[in-house]
mmCIF file of the N, C-alpha and C atoms, coordinates in Angstrom:
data_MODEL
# 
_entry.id   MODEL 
# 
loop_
_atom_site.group_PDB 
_atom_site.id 
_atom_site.type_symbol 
_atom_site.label_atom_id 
_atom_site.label_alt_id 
_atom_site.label_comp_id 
_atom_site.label_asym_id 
_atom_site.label_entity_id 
_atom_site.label_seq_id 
_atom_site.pdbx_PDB_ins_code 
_atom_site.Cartn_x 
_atom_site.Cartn_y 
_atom_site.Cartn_z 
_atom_site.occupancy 
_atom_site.B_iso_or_equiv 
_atom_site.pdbx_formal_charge 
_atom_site.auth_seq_id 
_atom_site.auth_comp_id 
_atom_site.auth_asym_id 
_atom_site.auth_atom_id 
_atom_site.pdbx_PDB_model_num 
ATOM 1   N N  . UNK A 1 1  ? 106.388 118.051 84.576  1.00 0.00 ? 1  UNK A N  1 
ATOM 2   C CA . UNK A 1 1  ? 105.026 118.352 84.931  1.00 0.00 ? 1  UNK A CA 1 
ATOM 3   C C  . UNK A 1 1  ? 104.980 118.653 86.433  1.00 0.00 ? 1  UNK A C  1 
ATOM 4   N N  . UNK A 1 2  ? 104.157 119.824 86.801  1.00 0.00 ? 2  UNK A N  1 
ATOM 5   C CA . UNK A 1 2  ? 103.990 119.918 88.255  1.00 0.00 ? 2  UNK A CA 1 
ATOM 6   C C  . UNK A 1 2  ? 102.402 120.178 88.694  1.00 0.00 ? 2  UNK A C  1 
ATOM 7   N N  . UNK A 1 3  ? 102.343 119.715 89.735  1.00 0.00 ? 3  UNK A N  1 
ATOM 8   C CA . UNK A 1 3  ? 101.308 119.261 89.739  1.00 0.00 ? 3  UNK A CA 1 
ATOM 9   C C  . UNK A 1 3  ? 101.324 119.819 91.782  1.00 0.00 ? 3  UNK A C  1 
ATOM 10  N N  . UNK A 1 4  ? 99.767  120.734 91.839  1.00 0.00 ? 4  UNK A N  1 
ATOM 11  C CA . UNK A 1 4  ? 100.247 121.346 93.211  1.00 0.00 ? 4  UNK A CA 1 
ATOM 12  C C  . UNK A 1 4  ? 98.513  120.718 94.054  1.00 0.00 ? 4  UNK A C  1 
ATOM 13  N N  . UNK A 1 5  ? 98.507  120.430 95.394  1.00 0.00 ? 5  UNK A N  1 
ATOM 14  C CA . UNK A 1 5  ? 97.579  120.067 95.379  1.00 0.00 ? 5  UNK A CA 1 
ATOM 15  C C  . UNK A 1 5  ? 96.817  121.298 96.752  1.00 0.00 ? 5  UNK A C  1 
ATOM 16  N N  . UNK A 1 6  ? 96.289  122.203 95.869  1.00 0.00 ? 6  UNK A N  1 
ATOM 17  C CA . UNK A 1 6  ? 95.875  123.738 96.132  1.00 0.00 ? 6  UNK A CA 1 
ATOM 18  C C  . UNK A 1 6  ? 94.417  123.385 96.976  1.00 0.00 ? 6  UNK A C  1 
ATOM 19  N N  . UNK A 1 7  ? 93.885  123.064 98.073  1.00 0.00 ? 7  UNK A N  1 
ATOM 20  C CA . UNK A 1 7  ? 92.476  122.979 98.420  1.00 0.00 ? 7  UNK A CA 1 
ATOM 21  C C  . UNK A 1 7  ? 92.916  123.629 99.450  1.00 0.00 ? 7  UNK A C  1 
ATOM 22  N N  . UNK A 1 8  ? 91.304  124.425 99.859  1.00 0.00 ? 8  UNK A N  1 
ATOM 23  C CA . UNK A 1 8  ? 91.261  125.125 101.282 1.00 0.00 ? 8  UNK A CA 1 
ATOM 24  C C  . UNK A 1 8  ? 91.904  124.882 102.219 1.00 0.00 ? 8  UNK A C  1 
ATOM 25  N N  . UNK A 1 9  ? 92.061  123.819 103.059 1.00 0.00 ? 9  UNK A N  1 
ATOM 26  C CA . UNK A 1 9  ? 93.111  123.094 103.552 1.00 0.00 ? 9  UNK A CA 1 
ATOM 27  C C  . UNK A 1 9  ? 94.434  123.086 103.744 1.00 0.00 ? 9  UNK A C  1 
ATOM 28  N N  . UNK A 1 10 ? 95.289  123.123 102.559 1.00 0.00 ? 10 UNK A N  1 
ATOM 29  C CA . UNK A 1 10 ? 96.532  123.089 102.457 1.00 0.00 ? 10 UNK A CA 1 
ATOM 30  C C  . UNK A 1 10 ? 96.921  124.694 102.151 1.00 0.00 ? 10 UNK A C  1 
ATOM 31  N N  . UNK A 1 11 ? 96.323  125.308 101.806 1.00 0.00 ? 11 UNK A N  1 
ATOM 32  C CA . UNK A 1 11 ? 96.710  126.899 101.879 1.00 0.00 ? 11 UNK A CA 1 
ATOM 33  C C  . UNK A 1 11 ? 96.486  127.684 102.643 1.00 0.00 ? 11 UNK A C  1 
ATOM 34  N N  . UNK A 1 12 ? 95.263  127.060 103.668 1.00 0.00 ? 12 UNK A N  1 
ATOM 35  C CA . UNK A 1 12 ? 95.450  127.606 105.293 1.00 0.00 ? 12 UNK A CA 1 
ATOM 36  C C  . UNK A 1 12 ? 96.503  126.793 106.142 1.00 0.00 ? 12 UNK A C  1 
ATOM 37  N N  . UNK A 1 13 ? 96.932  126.131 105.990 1.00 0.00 ? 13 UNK A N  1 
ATOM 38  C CA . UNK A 1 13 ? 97.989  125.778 107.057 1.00 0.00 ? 13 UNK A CA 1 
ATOM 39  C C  . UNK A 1 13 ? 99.274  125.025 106.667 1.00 0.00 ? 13 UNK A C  1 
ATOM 40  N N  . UNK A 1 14 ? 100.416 125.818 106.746 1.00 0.00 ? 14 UNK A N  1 
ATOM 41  C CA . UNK A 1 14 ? 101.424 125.555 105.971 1.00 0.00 ? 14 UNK A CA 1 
ATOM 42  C C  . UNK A 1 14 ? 102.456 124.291 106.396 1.00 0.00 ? 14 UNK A C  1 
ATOM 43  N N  . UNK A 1 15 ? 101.805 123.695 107.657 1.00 0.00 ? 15 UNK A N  1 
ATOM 44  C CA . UNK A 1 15 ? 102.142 121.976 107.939 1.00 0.00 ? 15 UNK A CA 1 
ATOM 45  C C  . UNK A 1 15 ? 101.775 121.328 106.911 1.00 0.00 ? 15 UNK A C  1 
ATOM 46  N N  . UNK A 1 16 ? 100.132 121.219 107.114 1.00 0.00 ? 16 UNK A N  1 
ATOM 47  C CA . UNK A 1 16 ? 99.626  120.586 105.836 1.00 0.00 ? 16 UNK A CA 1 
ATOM 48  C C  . UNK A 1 16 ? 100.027 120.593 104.650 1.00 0.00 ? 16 UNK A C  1 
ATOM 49  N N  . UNK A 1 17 ? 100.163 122.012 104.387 1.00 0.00 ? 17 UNK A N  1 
ATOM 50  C CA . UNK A 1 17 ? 100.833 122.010 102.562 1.00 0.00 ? 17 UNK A CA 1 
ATOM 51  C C  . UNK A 1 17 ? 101.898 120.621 102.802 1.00 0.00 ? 17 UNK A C  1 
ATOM 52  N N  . UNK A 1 18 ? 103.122 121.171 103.523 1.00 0.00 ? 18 UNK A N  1 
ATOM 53  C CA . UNK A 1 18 ? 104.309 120.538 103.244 1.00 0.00 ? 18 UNK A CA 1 
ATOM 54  C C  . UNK A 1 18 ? 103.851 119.373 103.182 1.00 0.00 ? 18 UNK A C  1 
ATOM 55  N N  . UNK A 1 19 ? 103.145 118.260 104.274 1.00 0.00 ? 19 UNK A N  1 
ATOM 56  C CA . UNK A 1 19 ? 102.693 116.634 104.536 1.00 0.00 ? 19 UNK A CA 1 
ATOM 57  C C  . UNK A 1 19 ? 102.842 116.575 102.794 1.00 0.00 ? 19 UNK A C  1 
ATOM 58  N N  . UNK A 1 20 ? 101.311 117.363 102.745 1.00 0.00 ? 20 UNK A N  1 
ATOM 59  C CA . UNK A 1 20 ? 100.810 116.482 101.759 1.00 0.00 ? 20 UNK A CA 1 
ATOM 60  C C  . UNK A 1 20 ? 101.304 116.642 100.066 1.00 0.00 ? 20 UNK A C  1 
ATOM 61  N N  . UNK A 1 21 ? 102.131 117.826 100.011 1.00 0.00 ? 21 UNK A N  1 
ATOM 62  C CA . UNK A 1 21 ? 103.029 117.666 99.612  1.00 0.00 ? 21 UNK A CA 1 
ATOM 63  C C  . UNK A 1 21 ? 104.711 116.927 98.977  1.00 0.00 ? 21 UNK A C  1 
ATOM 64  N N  . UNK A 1 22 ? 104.691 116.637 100.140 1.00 0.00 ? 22 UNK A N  1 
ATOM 65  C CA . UNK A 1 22 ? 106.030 115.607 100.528 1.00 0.00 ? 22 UNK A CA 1 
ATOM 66  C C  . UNK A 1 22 ? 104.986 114.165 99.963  1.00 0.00 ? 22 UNK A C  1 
ATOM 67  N N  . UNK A 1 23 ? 103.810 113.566 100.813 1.00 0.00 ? 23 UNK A N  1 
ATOM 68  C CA . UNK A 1 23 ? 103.438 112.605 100.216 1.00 0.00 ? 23 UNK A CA 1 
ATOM 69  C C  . UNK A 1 23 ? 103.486 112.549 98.670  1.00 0.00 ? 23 UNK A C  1 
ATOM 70  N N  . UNK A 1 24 ? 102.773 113.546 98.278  1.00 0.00 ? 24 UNK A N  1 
ATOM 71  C CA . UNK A 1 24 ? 102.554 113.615 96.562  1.00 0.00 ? 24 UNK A CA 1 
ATOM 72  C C  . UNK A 1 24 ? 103.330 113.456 95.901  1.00 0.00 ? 24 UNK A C  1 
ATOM 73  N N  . UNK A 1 25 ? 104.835 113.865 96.381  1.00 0.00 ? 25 UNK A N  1 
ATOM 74  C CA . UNK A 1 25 ? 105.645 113.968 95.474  1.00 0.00 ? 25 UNK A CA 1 
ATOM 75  C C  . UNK A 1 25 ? 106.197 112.333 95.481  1.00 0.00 ? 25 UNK A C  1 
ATOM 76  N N  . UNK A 1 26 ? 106.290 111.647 96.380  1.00 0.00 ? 26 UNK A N  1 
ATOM 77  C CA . UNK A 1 26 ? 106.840 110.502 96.575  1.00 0.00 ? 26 UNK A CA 1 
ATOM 78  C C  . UNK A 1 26 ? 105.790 109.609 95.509  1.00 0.00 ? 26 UNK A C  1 
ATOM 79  N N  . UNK A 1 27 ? 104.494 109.616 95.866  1.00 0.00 ? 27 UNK A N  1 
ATOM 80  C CA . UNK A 1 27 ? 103.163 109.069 95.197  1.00 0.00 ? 27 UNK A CA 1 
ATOM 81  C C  . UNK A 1 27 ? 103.659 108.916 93.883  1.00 0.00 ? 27 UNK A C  1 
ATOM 82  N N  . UNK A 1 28 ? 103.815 110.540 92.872  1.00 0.00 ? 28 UNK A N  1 
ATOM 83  C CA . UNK A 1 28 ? 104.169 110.493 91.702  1.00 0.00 ? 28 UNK A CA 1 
ATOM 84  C C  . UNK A 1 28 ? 105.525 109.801 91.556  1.00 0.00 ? 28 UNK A C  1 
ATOM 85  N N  . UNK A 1 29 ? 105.769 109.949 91.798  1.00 0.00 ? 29 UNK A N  1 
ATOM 86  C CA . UNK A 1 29 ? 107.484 109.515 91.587  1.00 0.00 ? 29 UNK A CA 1 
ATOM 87  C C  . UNK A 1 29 ? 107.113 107.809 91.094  1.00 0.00 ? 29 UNK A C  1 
ATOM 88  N N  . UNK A 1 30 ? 106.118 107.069 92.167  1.00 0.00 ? 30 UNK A N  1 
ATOM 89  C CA . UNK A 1 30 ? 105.769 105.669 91.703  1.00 0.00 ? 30 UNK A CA 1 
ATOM 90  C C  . UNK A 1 30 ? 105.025 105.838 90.601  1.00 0.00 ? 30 UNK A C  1 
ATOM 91  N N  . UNK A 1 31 ? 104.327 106.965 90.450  1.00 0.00 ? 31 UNK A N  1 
ATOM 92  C CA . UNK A 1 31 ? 103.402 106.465 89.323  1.00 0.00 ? 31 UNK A CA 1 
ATOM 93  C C  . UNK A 1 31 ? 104.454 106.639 88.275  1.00 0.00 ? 31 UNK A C  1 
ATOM 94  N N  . UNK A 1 32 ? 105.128 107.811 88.527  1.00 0.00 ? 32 UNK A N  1 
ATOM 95  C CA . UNK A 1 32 ? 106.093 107.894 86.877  1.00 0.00 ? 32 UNK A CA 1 
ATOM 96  C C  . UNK A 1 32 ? 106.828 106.414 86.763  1.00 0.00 ? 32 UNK A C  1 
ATOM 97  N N  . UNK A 1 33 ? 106.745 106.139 87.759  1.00 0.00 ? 33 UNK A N  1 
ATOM 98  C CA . UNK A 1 33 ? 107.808 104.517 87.712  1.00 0.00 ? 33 UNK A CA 1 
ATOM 99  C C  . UNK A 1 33 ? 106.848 103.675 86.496  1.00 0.00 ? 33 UNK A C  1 
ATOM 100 N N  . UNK A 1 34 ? 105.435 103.607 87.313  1.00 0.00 ? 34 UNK A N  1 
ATOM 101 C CA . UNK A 1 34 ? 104.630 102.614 86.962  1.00 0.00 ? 34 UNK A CA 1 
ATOM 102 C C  . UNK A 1 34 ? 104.447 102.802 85.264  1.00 0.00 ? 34 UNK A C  1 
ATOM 103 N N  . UNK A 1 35 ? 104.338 104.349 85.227  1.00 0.00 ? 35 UNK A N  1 
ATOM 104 C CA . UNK A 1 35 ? 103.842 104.755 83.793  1.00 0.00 ? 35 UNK A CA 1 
ATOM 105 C C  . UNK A 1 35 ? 105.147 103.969 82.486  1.00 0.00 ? 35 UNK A C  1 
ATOM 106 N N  . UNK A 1 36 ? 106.153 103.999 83.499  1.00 0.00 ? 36 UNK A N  1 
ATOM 107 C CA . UNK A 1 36 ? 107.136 104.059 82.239  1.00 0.00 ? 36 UNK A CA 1 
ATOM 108 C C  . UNK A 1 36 ? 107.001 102.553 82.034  1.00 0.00 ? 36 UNK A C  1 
ATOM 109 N N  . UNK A 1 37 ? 106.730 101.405 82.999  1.00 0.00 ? 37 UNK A N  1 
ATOM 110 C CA . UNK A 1 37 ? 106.986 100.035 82.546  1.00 0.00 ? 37 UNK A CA 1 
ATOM 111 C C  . UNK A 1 37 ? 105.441 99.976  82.074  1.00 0.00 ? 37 UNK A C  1 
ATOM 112 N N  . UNK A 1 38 ? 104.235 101.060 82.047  1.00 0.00 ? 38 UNK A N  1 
ATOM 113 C CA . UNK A 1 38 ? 102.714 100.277 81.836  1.00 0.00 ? 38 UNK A CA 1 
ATOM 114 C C  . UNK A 1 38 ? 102.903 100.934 80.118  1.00 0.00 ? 38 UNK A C  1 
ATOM 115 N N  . UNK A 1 39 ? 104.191 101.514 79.586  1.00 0.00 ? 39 UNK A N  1 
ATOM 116 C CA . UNK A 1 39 ? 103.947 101.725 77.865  1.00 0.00 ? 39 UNK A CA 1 
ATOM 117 C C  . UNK A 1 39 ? 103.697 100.765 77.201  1.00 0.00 ? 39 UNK A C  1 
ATOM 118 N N  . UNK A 1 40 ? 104.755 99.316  77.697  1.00 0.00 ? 40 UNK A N  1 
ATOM 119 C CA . UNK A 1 40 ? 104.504 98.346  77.382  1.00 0.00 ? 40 UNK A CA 1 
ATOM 120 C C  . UNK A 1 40 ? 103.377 97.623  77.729  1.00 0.00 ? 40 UNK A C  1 
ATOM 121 N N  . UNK A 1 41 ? 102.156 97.993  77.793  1.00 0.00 ? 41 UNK A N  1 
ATOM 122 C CA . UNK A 1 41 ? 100.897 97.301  77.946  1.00 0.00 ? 41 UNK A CA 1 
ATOM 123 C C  . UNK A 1 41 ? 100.028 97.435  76.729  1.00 0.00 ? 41 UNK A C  1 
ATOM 124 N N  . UNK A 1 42 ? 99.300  96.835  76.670  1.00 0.00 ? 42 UNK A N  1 
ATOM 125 C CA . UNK A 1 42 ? 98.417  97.497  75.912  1.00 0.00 ? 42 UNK A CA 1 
ATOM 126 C C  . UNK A 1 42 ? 96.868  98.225  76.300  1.00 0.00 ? 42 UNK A C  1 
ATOM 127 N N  . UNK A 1 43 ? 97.236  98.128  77.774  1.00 0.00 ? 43 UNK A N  1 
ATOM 128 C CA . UNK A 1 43 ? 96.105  99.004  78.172  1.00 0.00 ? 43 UNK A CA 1 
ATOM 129 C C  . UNK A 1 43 ? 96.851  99.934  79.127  1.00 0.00 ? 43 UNK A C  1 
ATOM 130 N N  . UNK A 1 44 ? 97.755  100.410 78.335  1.00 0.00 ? 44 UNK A N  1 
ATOM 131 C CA . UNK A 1 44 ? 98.339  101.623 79.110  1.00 0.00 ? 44 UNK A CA 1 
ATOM 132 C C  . UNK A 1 44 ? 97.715  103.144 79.755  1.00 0.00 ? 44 UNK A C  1 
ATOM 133 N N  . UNK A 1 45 ? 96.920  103.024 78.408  1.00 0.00 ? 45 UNK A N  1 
ATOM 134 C CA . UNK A 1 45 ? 96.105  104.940 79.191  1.00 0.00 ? 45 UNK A CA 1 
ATOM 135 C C  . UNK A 1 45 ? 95.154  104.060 80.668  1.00 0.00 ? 45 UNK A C  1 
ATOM 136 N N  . UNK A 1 46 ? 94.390  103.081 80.318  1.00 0.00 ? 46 UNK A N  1 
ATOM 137 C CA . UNK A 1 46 ? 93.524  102.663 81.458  1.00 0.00 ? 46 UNK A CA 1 
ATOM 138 C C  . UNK A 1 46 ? 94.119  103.036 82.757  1.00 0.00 ? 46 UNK A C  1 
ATOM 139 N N  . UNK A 1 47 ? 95.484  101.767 82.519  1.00 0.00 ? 47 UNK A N  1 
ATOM 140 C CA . UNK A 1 47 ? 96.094  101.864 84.045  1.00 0.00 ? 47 UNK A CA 1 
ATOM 141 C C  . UNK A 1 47 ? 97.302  103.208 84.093  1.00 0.00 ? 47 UNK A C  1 
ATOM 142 N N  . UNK A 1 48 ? 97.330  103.924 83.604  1.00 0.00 ? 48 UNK A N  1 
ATOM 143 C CA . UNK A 1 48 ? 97.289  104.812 83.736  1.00 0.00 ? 48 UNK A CA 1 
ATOM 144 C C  . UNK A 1 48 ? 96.650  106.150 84.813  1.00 0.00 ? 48 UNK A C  1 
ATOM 145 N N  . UNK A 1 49 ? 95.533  106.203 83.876  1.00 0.00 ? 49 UNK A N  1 
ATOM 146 C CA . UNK A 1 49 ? 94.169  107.114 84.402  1.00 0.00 ? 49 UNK A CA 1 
ATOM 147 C C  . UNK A 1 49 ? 94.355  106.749 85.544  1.00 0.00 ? 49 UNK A C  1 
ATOM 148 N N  . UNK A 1 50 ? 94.030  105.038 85.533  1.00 0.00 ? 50 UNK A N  1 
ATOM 149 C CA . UNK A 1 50 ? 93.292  105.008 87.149  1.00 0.00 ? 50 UNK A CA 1 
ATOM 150 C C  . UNK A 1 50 ? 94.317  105.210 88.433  1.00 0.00 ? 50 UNK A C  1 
ATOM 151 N N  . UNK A 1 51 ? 95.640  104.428 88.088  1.00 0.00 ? 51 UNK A N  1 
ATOM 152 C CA . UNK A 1 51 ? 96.683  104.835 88.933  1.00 0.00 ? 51 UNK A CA 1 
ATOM 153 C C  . UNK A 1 51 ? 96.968  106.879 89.576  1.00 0.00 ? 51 UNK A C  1 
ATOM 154 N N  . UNK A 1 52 ? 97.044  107.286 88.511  1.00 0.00 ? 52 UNK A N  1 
ATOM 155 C CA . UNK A 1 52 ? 97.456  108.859 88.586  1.00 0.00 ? 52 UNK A CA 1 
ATOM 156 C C  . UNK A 1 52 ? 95.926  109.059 89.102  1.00 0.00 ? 52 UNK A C  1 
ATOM 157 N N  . UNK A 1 53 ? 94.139  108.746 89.130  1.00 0.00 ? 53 UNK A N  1 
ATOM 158 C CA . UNK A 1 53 ? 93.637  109.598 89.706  1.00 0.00 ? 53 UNK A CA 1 
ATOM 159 C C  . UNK A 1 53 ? 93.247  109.094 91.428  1.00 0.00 ? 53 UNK A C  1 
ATOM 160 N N  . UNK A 1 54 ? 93.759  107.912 91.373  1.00 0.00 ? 54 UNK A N  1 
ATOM 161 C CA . UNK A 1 54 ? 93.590  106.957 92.469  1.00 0.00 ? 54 UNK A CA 1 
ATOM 162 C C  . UNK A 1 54 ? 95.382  108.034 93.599  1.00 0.00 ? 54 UNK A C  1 
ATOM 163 N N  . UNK A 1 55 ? 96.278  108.224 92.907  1.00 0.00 ? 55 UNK A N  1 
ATOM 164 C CA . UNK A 1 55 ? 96.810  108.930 93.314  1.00 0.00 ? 55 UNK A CA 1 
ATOM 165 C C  . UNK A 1 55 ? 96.763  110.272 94.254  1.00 0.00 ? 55 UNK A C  1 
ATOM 166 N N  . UNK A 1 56 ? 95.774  110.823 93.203  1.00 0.00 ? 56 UNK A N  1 
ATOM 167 C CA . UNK A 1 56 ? 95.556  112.350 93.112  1.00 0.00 ? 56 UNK A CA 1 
ATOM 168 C C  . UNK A 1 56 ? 94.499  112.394 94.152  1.00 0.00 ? 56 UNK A C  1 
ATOM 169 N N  . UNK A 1 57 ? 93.509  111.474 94.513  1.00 0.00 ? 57 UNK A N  1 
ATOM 170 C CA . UNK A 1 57 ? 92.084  111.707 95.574  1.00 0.00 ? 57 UNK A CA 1 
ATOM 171 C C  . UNK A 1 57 ? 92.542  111.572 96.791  1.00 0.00 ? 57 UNK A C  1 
ATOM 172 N N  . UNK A 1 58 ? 93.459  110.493 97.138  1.00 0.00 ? 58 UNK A N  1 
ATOM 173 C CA . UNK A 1 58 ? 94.194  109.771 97.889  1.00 0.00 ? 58 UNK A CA 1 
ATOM 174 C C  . UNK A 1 58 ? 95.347  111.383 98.747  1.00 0.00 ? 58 UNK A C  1 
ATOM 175 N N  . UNK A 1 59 ? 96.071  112.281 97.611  1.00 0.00 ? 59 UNK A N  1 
ATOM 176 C CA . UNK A 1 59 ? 96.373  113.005 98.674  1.00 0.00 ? 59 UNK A CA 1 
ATOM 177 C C  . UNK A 1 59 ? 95.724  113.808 98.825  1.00 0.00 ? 59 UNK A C  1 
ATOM 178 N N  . UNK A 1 60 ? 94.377  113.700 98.601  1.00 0.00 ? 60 UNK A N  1 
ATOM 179 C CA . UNK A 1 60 ? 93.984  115.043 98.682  1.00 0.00 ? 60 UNK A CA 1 
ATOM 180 C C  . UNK A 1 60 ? 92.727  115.013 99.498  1.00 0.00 ? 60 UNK A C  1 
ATOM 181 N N  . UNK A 1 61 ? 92.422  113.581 100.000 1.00 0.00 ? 61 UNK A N  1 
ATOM 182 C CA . UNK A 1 61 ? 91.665  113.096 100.894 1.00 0.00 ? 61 UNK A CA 1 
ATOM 183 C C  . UNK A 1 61 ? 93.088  113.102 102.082 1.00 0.00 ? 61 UNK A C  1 
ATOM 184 N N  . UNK A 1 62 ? 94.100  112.876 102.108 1.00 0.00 ? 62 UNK A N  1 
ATOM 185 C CA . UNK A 1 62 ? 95.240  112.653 102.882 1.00 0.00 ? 62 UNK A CA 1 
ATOM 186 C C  . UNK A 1 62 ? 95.024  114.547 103.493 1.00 0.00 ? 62 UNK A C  1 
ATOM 187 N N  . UNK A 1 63 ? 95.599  115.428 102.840 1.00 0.00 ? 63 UNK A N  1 
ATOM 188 C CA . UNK A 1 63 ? 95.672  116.439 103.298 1.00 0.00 ? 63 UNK A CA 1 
ATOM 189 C C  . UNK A 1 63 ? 94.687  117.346 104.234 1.00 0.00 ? 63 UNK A C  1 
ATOM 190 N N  . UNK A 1 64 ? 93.410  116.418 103.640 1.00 0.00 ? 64 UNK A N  1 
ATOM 191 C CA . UNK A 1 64 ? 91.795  117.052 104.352 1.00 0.00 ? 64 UNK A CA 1 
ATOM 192 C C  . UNK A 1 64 ? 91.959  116.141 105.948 1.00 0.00 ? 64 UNK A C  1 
ATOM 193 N N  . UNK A 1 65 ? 92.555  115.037 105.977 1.00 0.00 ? 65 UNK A N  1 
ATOM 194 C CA . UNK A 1 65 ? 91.932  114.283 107.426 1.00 0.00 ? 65 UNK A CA 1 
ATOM 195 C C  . UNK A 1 65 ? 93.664  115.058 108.341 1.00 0.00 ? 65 UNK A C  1 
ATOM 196 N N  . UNK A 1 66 ? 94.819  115.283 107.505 1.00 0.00 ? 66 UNK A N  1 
ATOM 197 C CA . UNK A 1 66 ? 95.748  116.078 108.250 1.00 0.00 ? 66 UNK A CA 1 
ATOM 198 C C  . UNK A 1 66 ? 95.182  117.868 108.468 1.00 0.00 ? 66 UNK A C  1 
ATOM 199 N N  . UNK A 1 67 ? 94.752  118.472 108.015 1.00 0.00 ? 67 UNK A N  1 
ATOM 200 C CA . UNK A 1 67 ? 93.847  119.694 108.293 1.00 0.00 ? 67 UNK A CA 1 
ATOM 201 C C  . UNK A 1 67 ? 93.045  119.146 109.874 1.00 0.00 ? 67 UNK A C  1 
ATOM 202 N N  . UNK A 1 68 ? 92.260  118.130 109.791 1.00 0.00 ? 68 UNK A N  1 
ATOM 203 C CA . UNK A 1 68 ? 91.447  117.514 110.527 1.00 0.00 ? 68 UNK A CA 1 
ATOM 204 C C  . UNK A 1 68 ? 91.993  117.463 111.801 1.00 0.00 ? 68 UNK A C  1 
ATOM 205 N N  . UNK A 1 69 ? 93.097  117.052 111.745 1.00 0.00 ? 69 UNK A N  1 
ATOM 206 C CA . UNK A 1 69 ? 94.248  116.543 112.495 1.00 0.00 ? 69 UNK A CA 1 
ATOM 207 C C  . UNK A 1 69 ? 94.625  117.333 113.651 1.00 0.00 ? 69 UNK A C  1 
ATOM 208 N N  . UNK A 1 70 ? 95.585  118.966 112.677 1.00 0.00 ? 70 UNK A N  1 
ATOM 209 C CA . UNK A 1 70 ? 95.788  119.541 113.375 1.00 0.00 ? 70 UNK A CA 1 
ATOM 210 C C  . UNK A 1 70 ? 94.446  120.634 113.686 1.00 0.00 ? 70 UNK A C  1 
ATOM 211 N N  . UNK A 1 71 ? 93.301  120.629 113.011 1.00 0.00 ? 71 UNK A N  1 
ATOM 212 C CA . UNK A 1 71 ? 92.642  121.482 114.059 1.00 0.00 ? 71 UNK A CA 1 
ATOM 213 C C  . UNK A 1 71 ? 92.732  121.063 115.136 1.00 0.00 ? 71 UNK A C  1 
ATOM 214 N N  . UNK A 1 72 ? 92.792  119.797 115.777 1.00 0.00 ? 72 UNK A N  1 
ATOM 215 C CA . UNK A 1 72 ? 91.901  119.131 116.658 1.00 0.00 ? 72 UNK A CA 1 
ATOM 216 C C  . UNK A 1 72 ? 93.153  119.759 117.882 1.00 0.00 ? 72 UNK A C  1 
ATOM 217 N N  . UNK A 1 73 ? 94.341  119.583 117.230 1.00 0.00 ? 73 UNK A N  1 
ATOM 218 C CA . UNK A 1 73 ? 95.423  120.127 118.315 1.00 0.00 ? 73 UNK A CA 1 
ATOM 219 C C  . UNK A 1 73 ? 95.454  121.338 118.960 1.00 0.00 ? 73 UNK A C  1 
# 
């Protein structure tokens, strides 16, 4: 699965892409961790969902305050 995190932001400035990029990919990498030991739950989709979208806002609030960042430079 790939998963790109495309906002105004990261496709105007190709620092940003990479950051938040590089973060994301590390991010998922835990969640795939998390996903594989949360099968054995029985509230697996829950913590799931919330992990992967708690993920997903996180870089993508990450990539908006690095945009932020380097305008300021």
């Amino acid at each position: 699965m790939v998963h790109r995190i495309r906002t105004p932001w990261t496709l105007s400035n190709e620092k940003v892409w990479k950051k938040t990029h590089k973060l994301g990919g590390r991010l998922f990498k835990i969640v795939g961790i998390i996903t594989f030991f949360a099968i054995f739950s029985s509230d697996f989709y829950s913590i799931n969902a919330i992990i992967y979208n708690f993920c997903y806002f996180y870089t993508i609030a990450y990539s908006y305050f690095e945009y932020k960042k380097e305008e300021r430079k």
